[in-house]
C-alpha positions in Angstrom: 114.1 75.0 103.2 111.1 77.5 102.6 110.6 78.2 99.2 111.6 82.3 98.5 108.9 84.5 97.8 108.7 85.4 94.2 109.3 89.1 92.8 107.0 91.4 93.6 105.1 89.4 96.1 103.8 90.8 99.4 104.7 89.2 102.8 103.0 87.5 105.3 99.3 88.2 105.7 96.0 86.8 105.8 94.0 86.0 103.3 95.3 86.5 99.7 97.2 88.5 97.9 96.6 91.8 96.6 97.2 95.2 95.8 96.3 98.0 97.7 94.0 100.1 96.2 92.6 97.9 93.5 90.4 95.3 93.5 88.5 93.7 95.9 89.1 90.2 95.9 87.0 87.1 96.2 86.6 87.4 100.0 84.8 91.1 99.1 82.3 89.5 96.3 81.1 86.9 98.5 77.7 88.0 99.9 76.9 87.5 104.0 74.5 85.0 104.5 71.2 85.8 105.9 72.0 83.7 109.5 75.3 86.2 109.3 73.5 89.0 108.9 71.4 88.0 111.6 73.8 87.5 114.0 75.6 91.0 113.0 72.3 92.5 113.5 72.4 91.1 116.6 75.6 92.0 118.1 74.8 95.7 117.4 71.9 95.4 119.8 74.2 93.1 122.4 76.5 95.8 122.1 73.9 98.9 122.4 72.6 97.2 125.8 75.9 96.5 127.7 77.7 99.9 126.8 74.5 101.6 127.6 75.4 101.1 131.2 79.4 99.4 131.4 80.8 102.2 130.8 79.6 103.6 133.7 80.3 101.0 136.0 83.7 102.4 137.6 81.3 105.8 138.3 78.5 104.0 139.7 80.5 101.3 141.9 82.5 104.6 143.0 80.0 107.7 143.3 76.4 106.0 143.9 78.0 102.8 146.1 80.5 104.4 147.8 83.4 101.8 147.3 86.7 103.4 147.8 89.4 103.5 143.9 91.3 100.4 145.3 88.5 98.7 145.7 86.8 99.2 142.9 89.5 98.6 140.5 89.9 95.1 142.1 86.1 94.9 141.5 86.7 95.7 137.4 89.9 93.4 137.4 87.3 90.0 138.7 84.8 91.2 136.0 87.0 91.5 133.6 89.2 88.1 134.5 85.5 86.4 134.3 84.6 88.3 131.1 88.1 87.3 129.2 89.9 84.1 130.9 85.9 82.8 131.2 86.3 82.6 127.0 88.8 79.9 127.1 85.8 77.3 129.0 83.1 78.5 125.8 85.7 76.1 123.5 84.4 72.8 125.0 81.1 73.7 125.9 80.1 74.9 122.7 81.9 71.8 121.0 79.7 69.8 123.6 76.1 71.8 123.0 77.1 73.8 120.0 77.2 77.3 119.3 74.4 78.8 119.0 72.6 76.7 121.9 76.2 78.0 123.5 75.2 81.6 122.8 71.4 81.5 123.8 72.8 80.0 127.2 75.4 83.2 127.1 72.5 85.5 126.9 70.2 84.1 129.5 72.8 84.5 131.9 73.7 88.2 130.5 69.8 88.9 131.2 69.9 87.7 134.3 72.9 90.2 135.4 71.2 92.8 133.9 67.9 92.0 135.6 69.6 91.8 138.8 71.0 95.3 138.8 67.5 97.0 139.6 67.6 96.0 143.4 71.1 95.6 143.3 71.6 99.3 143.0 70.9 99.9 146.8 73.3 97.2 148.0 76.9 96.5 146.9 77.4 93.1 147.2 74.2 92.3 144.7 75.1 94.9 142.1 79.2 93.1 142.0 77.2 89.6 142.0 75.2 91.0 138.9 78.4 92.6 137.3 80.3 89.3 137.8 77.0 87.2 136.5 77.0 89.7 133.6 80.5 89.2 132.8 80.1 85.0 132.8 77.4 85.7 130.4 80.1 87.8 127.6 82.9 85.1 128.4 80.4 82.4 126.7 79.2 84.3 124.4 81.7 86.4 122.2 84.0 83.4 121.3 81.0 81.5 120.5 79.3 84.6 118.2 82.6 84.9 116.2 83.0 81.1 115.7 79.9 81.2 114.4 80.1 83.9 111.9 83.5 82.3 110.5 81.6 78.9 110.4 82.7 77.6 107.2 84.4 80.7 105.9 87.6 80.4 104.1 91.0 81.9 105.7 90.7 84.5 102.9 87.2 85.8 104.1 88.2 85.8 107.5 89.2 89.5 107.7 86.1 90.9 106.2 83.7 88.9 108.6 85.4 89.2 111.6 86.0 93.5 110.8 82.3 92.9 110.5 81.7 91.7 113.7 84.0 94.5 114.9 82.1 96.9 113.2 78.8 95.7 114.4 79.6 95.5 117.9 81.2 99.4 118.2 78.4 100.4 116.2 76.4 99.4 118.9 79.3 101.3 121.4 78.6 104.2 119.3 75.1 104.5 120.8 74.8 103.5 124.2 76.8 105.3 126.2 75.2 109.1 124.6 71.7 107.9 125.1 72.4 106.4 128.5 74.2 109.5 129.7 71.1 111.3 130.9 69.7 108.2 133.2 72.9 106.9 134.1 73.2 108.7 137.6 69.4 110.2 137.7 67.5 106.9 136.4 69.7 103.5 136.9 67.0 101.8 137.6 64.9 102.3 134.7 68.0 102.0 132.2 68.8 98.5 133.9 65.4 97.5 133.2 65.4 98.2 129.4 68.9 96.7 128.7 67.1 93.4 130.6 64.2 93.5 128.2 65.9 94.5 125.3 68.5 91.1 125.8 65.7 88.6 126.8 64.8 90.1 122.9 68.1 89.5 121.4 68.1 86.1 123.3 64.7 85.1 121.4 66.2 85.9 117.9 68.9 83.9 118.3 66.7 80.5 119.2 65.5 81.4 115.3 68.9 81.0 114.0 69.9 77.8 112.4 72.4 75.4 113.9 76.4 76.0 112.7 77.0 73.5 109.7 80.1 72.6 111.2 78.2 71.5 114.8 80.5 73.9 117.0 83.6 71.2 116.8 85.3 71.9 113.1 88.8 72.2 113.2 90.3 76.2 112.3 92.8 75.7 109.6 92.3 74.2 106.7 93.9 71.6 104.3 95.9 73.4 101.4 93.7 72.9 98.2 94.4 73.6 94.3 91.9 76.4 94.3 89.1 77.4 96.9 86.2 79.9 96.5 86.0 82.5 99.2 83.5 81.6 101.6 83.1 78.1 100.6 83.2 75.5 103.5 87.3 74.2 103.5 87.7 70.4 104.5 89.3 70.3 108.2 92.6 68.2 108.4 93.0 65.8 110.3 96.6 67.5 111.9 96.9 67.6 116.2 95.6 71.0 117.9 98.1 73.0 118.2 98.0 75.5 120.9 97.4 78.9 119.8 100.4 81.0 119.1 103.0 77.9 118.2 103.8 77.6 114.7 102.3 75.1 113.0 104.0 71.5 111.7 105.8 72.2 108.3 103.5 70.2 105.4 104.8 69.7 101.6 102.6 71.6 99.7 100.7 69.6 96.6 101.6 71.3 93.1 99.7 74.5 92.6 98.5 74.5 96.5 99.0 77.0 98.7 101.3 76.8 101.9 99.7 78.5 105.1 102.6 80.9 106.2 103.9 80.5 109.1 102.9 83.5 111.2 100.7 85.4 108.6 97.9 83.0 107.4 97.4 81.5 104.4 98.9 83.3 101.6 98.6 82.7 97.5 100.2 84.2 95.2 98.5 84.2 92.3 100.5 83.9 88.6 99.3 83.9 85.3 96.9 81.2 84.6 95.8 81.4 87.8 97.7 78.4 89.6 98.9 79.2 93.0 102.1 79.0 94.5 103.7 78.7 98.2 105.5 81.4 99.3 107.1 81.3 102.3 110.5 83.8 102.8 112.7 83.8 105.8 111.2 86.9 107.4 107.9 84.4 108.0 110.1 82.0 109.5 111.7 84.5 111.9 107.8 86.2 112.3 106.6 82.5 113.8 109.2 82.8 116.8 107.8 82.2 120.1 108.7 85.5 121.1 105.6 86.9 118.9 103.0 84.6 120.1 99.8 85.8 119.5 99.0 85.1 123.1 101.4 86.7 124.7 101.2 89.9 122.4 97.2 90.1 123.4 97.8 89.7 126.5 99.8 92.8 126.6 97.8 94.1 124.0 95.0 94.3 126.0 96.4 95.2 128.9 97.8 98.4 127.6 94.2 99.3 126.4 92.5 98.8 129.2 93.6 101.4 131.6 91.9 103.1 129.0 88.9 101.4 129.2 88.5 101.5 132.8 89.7 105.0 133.9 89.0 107.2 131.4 85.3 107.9 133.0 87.0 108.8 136.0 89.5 111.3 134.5 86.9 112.7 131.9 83.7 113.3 133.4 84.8 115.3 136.4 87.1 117.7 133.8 84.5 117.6 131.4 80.7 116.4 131.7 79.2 113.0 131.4 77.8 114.2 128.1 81.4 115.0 126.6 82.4 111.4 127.6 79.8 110.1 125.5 80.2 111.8 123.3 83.8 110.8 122.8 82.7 107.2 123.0 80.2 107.5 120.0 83.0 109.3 118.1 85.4 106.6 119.0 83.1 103.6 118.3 82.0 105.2 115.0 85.6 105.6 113.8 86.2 101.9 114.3 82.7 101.0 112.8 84.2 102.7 109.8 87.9 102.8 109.9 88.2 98.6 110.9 86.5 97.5 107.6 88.8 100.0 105.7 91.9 98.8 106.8 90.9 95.3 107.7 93.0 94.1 104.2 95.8 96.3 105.2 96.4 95.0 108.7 96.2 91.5 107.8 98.7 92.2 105.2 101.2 93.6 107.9 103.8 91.2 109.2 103.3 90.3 113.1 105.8 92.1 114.4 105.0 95.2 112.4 101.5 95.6 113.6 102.6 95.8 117.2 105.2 98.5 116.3 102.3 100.6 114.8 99.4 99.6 117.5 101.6 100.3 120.4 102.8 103.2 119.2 99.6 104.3 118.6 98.2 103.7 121.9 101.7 105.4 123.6 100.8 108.6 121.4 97.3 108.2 122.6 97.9 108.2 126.4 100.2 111.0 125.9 97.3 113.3 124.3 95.0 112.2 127.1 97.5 113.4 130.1 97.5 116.8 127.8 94.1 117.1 129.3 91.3 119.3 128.0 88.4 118.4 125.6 91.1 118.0 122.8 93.7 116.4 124.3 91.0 113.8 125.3 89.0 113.6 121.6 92.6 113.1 119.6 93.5 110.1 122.2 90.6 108.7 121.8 91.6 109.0 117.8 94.8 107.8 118.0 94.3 104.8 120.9 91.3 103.7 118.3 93.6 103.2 115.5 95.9 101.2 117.8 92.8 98.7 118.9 92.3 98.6 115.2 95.5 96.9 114.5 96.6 94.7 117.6 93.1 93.4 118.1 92.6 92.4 114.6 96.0 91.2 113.8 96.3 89.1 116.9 92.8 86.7 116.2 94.0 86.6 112.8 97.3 85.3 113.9 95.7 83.1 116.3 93.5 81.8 113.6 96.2 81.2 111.2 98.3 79.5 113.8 96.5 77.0 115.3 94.3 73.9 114.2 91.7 74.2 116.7 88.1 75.0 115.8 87.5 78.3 116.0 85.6 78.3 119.0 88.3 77.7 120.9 90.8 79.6 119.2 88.8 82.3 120.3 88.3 81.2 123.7 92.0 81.1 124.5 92.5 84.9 123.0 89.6 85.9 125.6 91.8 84.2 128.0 94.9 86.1 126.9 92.8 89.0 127.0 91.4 88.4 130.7 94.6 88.1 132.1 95.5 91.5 130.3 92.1 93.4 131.4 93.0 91.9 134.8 96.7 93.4 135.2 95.0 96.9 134.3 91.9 96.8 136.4 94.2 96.1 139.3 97.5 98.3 138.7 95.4 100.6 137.1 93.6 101.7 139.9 96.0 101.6 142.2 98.1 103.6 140.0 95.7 106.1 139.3 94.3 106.2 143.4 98.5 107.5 144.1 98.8 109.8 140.8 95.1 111.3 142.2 96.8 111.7 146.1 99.8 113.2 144.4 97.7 115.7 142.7 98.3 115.4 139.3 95.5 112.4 137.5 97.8 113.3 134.5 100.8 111.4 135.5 98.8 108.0 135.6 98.0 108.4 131.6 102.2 109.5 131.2 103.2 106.2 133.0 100.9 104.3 131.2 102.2 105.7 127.7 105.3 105.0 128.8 104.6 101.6 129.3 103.4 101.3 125.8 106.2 102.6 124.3 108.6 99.4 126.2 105.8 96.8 125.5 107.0 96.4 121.7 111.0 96.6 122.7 110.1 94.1 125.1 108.4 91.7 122.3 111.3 92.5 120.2 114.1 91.2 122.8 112.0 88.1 123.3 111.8 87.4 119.5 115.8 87.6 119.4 116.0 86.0 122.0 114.0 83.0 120.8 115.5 83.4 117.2 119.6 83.5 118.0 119.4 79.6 119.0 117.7 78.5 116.0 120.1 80.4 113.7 122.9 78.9 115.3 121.6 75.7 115.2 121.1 76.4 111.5 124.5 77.5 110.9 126.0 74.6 112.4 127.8 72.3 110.5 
């Protein structure tokens, strides 16, 4: 039986305890080391290069290449499959070469893509290879950047450094498209050539960072302890993997330990004197179902954001200008530069299948404001299908992270594969979706169907977790 949660105590969420509004917290007072703020630092500039000129991409492969919508949403759904499912191989290999020789082979790759879009901009089939050589590059990369930033972090300072990493990359989101917008359809050439030099740069700074302490192959959860500074290393256990999204095996927790939740991390809650007790009520038992996986719900996670991703270039710039576009891409990546830090303590205290009501709601009110059309109707979806990215994204690694054993590394890996599959489903319905709601006349019926499909996604999740949850209680209520 899990023990009840005690008066007054918030449920599940990562990291510990505490009240909105007040203080901080251990995870906040614990400064970012210098190799973190290296790597943060660098991620801005990753992130300035590649949204300098990805954005783009659907424009380019369309307007300067001539390949027709169909094909060049099947195009974006093989980039994106490499980019996302290509995560789940940087597990092993940075266990087998470590992460941050992992990374620096991530980037050589990247530059190479990047280099290869000069010539490739006068022939098709070299500019896909280089946008599919780009996109092997990001699968090996990202899941090996934010295994190591959370190398030897504490469950408790897991949301601020991996909002961090949020914030770093969309600050870098914030930039690039604006200052690419002028040479994106005059210039392409020149712009590829300065994203290339400016990542064989970034791919120099990281051979000065030092190797992980953990050596790329740590284990992601740790062993309940009597008391644990945020930030210090935590002592991997010696418990099986456990796939990501399964709940993890029930342990006896060690008198004033704390007892990972099942579903929402590891959770103390602090009484006077400072001991810590578990805490685990029946709505985290019901929270771990398999209906909520954290796989499952990223998949569809992304996949609802992505038609956003992918097609909002080609619904914006012709009704507005190429400058308005960026522009609502700065505004949208500044928002979540600021916003995700902000609320990072907030989502992680919001049960699983809470977050998905709000992030999927958000995202249906989004795609709604952006088939309203006009230069509002555009800026307040952005708004509103930000805040949505803000809380599925975050909540789902978390979850993954607080569900599984793994090292982090791979953790990460298989969300990027979730996420793959999800960026896939988009690319391809998504542009043969829009390529009939463009025939038909009216581009603002694809962003209606695909609000739509928002709105089910989280009924959907909700029928599963029933589902999943009506054999278990009968099983408990048999005799």
């Amino acid at each position: 039986m899990s023990p009840s949660r005690p008066k007054g105590a918030p449920e599940a969420g990562v990291g510990p305890v505490r009240r909105w509004g007040k203080g901080r917290g251990d995870a906040g007072r614990t400064p970012l080391s210098g190799a973190q703020r290296a790597l943060l630092a660098a991620s801005f500039l990753i992130t300035l290069g590649s949204f300098a000129v990805l954005p783009y991409m659907s424009v380019l492969l369309h307007r300067r290449l001539g390949l027709g919508l169909g094909a060049v949403g099947f195009v974006l759904a093989v980039a994106s499959l490499i980019q996302f499912a290509g995560g789940v191989v940087a597990g092993p290999v940075a266990g087998r070469i470590g992460l941050r020789r992992a990374m620096l082979l991530a980037l050589a790759l990247r530059t190479a893509g990047f280099a290869a879009f000069v010539p490739g901009l006068g022939s098709p089939a070299l500019a896909v290879g280089a946008l599919l050589l780009v996109s092997a590059g990001a699968a090996l990369y990202l899941p090996a950047n934010k295994a190591y930033l959370v190398d030897g972090a504490s469950e408790a300072a897991r949301p601020r450094l991996l909002s961090a990493s949020g914030s770093a990359f969309n600050a870098g989101m914030a930039l690039g498209p604006p200052a690419a917008a002028p040479l994106v359809m005059g210039s392409p050439g020149a712009l590829f050539a300065c994203v290339t030099v400016l990542f064989a740069l970034v791919g120099a700074g990281h051979a000065l960072l030092p190797r992980e302490r953990s050596g790329g192959g740590a284990g992601g959860r740790s062993a309940p302890a009597p008391s644990v500074s945020a930030g210090a290393p935590l002592t991997p256990t010696a418990t099986p993997a456990t796939p990501a999204g399964a709940p993890p095996t029930a342990v006896a927790p060690m008198p004033g330990a704390a007892l990972p939740a099942r579903g929402g991390g590891e959770r103390r809650d602090h009484v006077p004197g400072g001991a810590a007790t578990a805490a685990a009520p029946v709505r985290d038992r019901l929270t771990a179902s398999p209906g909520l996986s954290p796989f499952v719900v990223t998949v569809l996670s992304v996949y609802a954001f992505m038609f956003f991703q992918h097609y909002l270039a080609l619904y914006a710039v012709p009704r507005t200008s190429a400058g308005f576009y960026g522009a609502v891409l700065t505004g949208y990546a500044a928002l979540l530069v600021v916003a995700q830090p902000l609320l990072a303590e907030r989502v992680a205290a919001l049960g699983y299948p809470a977050a998905q009501w709000w992030g999927f709601g958000a995202m249906a009110a989004g795609m709604a404001a952006i088939g309203a059309g006009g230069h509002a109707g555009i800026a307040v979806g952005a708004v509103l299908l930000c805040l949505g990215e803000i809380v599925l994204f975050l909540k789902n690694d978390l979850e993954a992270l607080a569900r599984s054993t793994a090292a982090p590394a791979s953790v990460f890996g298989r969300q990027r594969l979730a996420a793959g599959i999800g960026a896939f489903g988009a690319a391809l319905v998504g542009g043969q979706l829009y390529g009939a709601a463009e025939a038909a006349g009216s581009a603002r019926g694809f962003w209606v169907a695909v609000g739509l499909q928002c709105l089910l996604l989280p009924v959907f999740l909700l029928l599963r977790r029933r589902t999943a949850r009506d054999p278990e209680e009968s099983r408990a209520a048999a005799p």
